[in-house]
C-alpha positions as a Markdown table, in Angstrom:
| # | Residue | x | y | z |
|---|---|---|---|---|
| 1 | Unk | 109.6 | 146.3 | 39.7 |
| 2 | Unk | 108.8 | 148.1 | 42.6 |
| 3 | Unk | 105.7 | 147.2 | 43.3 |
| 4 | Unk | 106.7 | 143.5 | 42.4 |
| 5 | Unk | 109.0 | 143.3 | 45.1 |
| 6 | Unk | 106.4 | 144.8 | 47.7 |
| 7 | Unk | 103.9 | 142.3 | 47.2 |
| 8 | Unk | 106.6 | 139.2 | 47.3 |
| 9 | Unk | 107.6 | 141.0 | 50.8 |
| 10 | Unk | 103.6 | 140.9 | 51.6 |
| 11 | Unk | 103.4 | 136.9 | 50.5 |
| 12 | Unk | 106.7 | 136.0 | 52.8 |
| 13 | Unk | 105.5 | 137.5 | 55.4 |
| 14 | Unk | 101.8 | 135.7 | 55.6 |
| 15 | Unk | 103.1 | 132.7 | 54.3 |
| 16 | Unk | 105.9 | 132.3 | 57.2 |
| 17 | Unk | 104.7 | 130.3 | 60.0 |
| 18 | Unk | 104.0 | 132.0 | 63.4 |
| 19 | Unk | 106.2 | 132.0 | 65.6 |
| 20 | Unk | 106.1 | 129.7 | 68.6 |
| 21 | Unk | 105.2 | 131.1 | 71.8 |
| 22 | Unk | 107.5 | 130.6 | 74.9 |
| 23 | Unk | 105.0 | 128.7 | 76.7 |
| 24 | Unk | 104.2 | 126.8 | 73.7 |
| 25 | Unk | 108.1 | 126.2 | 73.2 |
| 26 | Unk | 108.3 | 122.5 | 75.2 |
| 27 | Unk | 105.2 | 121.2 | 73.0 |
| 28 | Unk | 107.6 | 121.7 | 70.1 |
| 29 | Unk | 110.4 | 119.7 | 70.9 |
| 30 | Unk | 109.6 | 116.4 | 69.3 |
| 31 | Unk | 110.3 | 116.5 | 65.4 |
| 32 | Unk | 107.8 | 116.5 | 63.0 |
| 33 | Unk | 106.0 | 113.9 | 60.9 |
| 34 | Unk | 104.9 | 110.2 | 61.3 |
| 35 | Unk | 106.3 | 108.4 | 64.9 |
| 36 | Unk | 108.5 | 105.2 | 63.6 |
| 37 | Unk | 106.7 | 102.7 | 66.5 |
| 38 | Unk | 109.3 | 100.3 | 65.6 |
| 39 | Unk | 112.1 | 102.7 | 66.8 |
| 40 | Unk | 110.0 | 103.8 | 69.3 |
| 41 | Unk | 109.2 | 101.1 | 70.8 |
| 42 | Unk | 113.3 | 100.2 | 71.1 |
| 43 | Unk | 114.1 | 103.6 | 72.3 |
| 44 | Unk | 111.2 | 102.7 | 75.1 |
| 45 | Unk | 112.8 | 99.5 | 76.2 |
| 46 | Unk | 115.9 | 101.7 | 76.5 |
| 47 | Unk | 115.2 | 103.9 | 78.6 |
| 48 | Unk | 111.9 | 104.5 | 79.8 |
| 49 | Unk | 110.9 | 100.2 | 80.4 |
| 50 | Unk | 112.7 | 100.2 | 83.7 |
| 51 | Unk | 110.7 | 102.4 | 85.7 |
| 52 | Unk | 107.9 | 102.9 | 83.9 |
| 53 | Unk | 107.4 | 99.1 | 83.1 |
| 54 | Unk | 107.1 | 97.0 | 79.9 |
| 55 | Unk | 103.6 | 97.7 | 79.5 |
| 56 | Unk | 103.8 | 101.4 | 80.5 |
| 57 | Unk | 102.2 | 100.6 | 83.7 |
| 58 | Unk | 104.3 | 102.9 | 86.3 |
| 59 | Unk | 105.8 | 101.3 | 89.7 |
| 60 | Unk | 105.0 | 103.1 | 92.5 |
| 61 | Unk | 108.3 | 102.1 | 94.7 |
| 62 | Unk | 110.2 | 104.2 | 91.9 |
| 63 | Unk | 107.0 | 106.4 | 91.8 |
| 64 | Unk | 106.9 | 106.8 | 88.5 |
| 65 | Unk | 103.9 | 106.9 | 87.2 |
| 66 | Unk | 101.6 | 104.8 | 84.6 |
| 67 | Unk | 101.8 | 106.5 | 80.7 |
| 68 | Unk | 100.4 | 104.0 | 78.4 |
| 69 | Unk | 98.3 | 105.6 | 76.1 |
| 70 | Unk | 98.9 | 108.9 | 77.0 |
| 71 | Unk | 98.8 | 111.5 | 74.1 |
| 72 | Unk | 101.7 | 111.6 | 72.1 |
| 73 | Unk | 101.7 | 115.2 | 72.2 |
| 74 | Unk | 101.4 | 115.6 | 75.4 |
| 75 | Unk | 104.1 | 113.1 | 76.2 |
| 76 | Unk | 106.3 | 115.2 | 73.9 |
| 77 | Unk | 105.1 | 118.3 | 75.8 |
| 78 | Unk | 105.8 | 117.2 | 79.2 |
| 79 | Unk | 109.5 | 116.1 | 78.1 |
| 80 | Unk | 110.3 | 119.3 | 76.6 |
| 81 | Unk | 109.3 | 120.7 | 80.3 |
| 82 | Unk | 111.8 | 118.6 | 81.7 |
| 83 | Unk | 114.4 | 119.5 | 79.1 |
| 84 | Unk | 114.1 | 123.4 | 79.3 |
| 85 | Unk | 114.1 | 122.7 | 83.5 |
| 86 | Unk | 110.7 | 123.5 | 83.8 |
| 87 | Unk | 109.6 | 119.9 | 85.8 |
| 88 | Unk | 112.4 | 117.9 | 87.6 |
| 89 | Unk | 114.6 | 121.2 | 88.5 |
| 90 | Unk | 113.7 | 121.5 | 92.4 |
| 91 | Unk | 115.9 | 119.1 | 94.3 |
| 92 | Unk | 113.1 | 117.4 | 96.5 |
| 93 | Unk | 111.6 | 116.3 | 93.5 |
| 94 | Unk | 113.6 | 112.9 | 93.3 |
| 95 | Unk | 111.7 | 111.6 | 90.4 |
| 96 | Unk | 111.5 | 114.6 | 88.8 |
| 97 | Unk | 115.6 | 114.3 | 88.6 |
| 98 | Unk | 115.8 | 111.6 | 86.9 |
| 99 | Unk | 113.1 | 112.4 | 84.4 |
| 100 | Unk | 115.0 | 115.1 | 84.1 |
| 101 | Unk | 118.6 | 113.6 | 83.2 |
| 102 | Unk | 116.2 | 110.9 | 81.3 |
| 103 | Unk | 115.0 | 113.6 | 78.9 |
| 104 | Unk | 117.9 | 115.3 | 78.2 |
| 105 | Unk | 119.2 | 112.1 | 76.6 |
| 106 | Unk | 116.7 | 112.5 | 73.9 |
| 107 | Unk | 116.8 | 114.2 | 70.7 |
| 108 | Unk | 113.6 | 115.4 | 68.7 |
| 109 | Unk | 113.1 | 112.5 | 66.6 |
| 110 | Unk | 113.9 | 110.1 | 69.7 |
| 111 | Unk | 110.8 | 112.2 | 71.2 |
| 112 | Unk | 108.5 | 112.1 | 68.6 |
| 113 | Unk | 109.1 | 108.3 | 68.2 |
| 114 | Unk | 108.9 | 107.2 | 71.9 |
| 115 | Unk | 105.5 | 109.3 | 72.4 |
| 116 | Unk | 104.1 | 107.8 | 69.5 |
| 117 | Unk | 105.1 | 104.5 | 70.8 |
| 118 | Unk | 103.1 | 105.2 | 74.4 |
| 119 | Unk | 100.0 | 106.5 | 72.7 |
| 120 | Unk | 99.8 | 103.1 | 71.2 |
| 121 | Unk | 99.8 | 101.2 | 73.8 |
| 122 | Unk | 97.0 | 100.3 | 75.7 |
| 123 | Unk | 95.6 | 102.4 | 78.7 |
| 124 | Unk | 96.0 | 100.8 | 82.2 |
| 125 | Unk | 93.1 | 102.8 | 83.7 |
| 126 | Unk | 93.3 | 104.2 | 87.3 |
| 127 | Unk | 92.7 | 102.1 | 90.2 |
| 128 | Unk | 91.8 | 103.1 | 93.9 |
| 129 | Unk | 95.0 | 102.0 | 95.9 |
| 130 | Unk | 94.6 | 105.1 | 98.8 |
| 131 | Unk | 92.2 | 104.9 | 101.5 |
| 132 | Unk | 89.8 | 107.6 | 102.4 |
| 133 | Unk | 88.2 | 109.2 | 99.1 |
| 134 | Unk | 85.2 | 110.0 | 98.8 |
| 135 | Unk | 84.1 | 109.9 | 95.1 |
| 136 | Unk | 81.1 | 111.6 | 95.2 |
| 137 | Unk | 83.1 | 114.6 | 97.2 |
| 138 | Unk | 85.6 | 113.9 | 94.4 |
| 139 | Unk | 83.1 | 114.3 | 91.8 |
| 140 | Unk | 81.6 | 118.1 | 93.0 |
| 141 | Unk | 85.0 | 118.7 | 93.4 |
| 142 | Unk | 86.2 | 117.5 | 89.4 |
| 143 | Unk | 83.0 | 119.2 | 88.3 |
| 144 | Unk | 84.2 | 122.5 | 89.5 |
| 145 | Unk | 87.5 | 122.6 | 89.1 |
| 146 | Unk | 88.8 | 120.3 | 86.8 |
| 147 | Unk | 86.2 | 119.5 | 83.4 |
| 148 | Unk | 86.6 | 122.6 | 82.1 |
| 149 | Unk | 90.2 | 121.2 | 81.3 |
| 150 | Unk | 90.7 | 117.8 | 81.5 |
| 151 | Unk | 86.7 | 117.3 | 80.3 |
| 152 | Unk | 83.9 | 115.2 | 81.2 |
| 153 | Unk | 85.5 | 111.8 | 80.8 |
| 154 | Unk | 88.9 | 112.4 | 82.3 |
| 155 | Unk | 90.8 | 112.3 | 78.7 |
| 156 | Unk | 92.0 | 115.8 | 78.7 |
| 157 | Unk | 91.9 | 118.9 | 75.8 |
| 158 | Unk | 94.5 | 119.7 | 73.0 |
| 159 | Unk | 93.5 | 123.3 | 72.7 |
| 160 | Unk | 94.0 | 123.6 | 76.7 |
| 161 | Unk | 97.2 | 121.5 | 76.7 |
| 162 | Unk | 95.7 | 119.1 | 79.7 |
| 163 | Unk | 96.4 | 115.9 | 80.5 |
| 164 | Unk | 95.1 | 112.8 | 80.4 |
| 165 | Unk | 93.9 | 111.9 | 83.6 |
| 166 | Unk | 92.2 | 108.5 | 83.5 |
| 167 | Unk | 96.0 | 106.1 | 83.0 |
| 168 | Unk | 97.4 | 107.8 | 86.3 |
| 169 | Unk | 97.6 | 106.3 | 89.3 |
| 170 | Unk | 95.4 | 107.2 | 92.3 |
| 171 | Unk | 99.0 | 108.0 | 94.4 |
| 172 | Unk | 100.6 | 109.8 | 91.1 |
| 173 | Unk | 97.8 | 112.2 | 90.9 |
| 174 | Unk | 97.4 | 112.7 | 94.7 |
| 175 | Unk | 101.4 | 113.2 | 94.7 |
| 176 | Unk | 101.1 | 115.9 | 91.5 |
| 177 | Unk | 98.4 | 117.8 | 92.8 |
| 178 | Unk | 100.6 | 118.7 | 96.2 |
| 179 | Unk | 103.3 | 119.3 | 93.7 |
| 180 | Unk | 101.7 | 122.3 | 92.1 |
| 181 | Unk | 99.8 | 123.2 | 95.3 |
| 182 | Unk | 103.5 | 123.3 | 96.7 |
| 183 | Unk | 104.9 | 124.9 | 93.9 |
| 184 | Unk | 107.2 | 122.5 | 93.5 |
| 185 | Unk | 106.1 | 121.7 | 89.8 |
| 186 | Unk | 104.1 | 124.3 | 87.4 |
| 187 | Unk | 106.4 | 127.2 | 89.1 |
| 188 | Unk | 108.0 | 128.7 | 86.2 |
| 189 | Unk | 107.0 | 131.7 | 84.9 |
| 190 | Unk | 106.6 | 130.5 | 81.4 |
| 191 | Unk | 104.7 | 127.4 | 81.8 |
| 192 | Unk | 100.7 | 128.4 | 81.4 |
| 193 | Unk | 99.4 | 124.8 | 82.2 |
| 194 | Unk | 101.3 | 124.6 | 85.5 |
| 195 | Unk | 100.7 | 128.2 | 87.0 |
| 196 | Unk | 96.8 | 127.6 | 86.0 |
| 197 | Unk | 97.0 | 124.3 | 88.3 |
| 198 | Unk | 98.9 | 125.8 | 90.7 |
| 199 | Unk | 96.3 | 128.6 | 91.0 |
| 200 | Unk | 93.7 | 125.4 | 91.2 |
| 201 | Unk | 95.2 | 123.3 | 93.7 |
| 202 | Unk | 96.7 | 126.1 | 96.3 |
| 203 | Unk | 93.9 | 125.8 | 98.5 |
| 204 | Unk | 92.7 | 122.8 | 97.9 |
| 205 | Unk | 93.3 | 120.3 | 100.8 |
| 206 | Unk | 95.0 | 116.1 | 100.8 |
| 207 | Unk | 92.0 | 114.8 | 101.6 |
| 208 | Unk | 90.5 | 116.7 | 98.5 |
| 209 | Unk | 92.9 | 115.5 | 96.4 |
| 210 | Unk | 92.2 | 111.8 | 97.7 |
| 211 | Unk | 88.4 | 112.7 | 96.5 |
| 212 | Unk | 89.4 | 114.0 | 93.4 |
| 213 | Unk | 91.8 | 110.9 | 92.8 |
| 214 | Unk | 88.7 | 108.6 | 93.5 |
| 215 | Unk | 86.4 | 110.1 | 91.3 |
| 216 | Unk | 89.0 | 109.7 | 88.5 |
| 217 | Unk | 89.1 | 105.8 | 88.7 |
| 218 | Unk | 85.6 | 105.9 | 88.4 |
| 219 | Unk | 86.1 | 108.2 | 85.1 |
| 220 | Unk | 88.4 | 105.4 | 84.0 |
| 221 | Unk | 86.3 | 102.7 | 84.3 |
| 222 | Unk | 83.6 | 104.3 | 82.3 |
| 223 | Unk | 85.3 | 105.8 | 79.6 |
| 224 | Unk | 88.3 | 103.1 | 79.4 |
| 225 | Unk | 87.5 | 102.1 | 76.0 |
| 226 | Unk | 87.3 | 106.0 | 74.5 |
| 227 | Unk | 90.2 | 107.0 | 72.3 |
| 228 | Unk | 92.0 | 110.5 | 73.5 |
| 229 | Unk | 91.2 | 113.3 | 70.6 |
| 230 | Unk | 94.4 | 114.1 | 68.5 |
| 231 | Unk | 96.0 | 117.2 | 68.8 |
């Protein structure tokens, strides 16, 4: 009986799932299983339409930024850094408020269904809207600092938990790269992603981040039609 018992403790334990990792924490938040698109899609109009637009195309006067597309788990992810006041907590980040207040309205299954709903939709690739990049400058510049990550094509790596760069807006990825160079975003202790772009950006200058920005539209219109690899 003894020995019985000591290898039932022995399957519990390897069969228990591991546990989640602070950092990894926010990447959890959404519930599990298939998005409903459907419910998704009316949770979207609810309360994401109005700044982010119908098609998920961003507006810059409310400076929120394009997401169509984006991956659902990193949607998910980015919400759950906004729920455990890890994005949107500094007060000069306006928009980051009310992403902030935004998130905290939705409930796991209300996550999983709205990021679903955005990785269906169809990319709105970058545009150049900013004067002054140089893309090939922005291209050294991507090479050496950002493919490692965010890979070749601009479409970003599960396993690293980067973004997808290629549906932002020239002006959104400008504005997020002084963010983490500020340390106004990517500043908690816990959050892995933001303290490696924070490391990445801090002496990096605005007009690089104008080059970088540039060279990303052109990413965009290359690799528009690529689908984003699944988590």
């Amino acid at each position: 009986m003894a020995s019985m018992v000591a290898v039932t403790s022995v399957w519990s334990q390897e069969d228990d799932p591991a546990p989640v990792t602070e950092s990894e924490a926010p990447f959890a938040s959404a519930a599990e299983g298939e998005a409903d698109l459907e419910a998704g899609k009316a949770r979207y109009q609810q309360v994401c339409a109005q700044c982010h637009g119908e098609r998920g195309e961003g507006n810059f006067q409310l400076k929120a930024p394009s997401i169509a597309n984006l991956p659902d788990w990193y949607v998910a992810g980015q919400i759950g850094k906004f729920q455990k006041d890890w994005r949107g907590s500094r007060p000069e980040d306006v928009p980051g408020n009310l992403m902030h207040a935004i998130a905290m309205s939705l409930d796991p299954v209300a996550i999983r269904d709205v990021a679903g709903y955005i990785r269906s939709m169809t990319l709105v690739p970058t545009v150049v809207t900013l004067k002054g990049g140089n893309p090939e400058r922005g291209a050294e510049l991507f090479r050496e600092r950002c493919m490692e990550c965010h890979r070749y094509n601009g479409r970003g790596e599960p396993a690293f938990r980067s973004a997808q760069l290629i549906g932002l807006q020239d002006w959104y990825i400008v504005s997020q790269l002084k963010k983490f160079r500020d340390g106004i975003r990517g500043a908690h202790e816990n959050d892995a992603e933001g303290t490696k772009m924070h490391r990445i950006s801090e002496r990096m200058t605005d007009g690089s981040f104008h080059d970088v920005a540039s060279h990303i539209a052109e990413l965009a219109e290359k690799y528009a039609v690529e689908r984003p690899r699944r988590r």
